[in-house]
N, C-alpha and C positions, 0 to 999 in steps of 0.2 A: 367474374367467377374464375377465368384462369388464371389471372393475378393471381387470386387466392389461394389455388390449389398450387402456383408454383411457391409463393412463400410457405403453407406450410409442408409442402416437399424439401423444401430448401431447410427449413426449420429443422425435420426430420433427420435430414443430416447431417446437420450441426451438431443438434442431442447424440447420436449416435458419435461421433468425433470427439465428443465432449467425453462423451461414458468410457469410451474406450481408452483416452487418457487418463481416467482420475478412476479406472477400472482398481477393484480392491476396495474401497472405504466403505466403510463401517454406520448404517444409517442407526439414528439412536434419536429419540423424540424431544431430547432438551438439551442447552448449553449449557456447560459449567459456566459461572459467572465469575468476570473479573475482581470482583470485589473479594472472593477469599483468598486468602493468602499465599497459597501455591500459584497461582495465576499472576497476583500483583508481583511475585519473584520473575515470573516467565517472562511479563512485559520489557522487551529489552530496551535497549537506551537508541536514542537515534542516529543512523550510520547517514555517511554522508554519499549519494548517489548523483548519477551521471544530470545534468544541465542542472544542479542546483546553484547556487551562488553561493559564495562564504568570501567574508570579511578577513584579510590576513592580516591583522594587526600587529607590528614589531617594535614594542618600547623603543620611542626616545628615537628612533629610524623613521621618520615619514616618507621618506622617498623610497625605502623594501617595504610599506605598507600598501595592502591593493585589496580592490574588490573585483574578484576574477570568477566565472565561469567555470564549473566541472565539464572537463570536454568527455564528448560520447565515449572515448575511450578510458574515462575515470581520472582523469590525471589533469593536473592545473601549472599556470606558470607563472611567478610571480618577477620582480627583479631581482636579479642576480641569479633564480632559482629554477629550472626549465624540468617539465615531467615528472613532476610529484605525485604517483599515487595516491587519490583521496577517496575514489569510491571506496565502499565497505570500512571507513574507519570512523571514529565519534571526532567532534569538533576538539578534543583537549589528545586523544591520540594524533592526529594531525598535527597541533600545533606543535608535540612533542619533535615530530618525525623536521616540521621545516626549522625549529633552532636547531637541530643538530646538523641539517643542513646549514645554514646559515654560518654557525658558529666558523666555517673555514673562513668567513668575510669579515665578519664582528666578532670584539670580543663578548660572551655572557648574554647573549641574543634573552628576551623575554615572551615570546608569540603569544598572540591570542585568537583563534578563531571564530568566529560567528559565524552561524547560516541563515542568510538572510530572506532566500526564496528557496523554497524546499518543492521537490520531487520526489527525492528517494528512489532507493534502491527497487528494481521490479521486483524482488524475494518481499521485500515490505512494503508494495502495493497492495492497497485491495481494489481486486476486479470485479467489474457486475456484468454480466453476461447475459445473454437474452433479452427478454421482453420489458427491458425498463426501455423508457423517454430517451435516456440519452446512455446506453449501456459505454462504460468506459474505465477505465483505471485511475484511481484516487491514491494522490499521496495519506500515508495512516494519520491519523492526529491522536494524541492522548486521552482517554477515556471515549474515544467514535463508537459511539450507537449505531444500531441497524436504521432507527429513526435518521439517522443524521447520512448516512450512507444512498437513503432514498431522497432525501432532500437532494444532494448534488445531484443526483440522477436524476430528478424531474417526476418520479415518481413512474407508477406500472402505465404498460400502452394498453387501449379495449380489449387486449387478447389474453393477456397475462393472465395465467393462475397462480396467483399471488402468494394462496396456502398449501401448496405445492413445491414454493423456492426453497433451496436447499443453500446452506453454507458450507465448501468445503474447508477442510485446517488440519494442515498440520500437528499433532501431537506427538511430542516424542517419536519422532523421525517418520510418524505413519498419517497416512490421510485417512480423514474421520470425515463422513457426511452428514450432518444436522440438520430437520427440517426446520424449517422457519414460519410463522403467520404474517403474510406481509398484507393479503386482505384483511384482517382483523386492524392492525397497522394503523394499515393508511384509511379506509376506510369507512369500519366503524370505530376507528380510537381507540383501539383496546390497548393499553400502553401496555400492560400485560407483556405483550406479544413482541417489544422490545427488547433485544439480546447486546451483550456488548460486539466489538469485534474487534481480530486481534490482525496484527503484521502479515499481510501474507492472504487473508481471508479473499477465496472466492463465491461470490454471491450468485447462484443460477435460479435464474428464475425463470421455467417452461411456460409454454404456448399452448392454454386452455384448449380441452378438444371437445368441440360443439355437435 
């Protein structure tokens, strides 16, 4: 029993830590969905963040080709080329930025990039907070459901008020809170209750009060 009264004390002041941060947004009962056309504009292109991996591939050079590690600080080093800034840019902005570097070594460099294990930038994680299985931060994928967001997460724990959780997001520089049905969900199937989600998406989901 005091277990329990320290986790939901503890709970307690999580939610309130939480509120106080994301203090301001705007609660509204439904998600606009991906699928119309201002939204599919929004979806942006994929930037490259800190421990991902990316393929540096340089025509016709195999010894300046490498497959290197984004270090914590954003920046990767290939041969000949040391501190390259790669967090926050797409794999074809990169590959522009290391032939102009390069170009001082070869003549008419050709790069190619690849990402070959992805993290992503924390601005383009989506976090789950609370009462999920395994609450954690998820690199985005392309078209990610809430269905699919609760799958990596193992799904809600016994305490979870599931139609309760809210998703917070960014819209046009403001944060917007949306409730979600996650016991409809997971539970009774209601696919209904299925939203997309976007870059950036924090998923809360409170601690049922018995």
């Amino acid at each position: 029993m005091e277990t329990r009264k320290f986790k939901i004390g503890s709970y307690v002041l999580t939610c309130f830590a939480l509120l106080v941060f994301l203090g301001g947004c705007a609660t509204t009962s439904s998600l606009p969905s991906l699928s119309s056309a201002a939204y599919q504009e929004k979806t942006p292109p994929y930037l490259i963040g800190p421990l991902d991996t990316v393929n540096v591939f340089v025509w016709g050079n195999p010894d300046l080709s490498a497959t290197v590690p984004v270090r914590p600080d954003g920046k990767i080093t290939t041969p000949l080329i040391e501190d390259v800034p790669a967090s926050g840019k797409t794999p074809t902005q990169l590959a522009r930025v290391m032939e102009k570097r390069l170009s001082k070594y070869i003549k008419n460099p050709v790069v190619t990039v690849i990402v070959t294990s992805f993290v992503g930038r924390y601005s383009e994680q989506i976090r789950v907070v609370g009462e999920a299985s395994k609450p954690q931060a998820l690199p985005y994928r392309e078209n990610m459901s809430l269905l699919d967001v609760m799958i990596a997460v193992g799904g809600l724990t016994e305490y979870a008020a599931g139609n309760s959780a809210s998703i917070v997001r960014v819209v046009d520089g403001k944060q917007k809170q949306y409730k979600v049905r996650l016991d409809d969900l997971i539970n009774k199937g209601d696919i209904t209750a299925n939203v997309d989600m976007l870059p950036g998406d924090v998923l809360i989901i409170p601690e049922a009060w018995f």
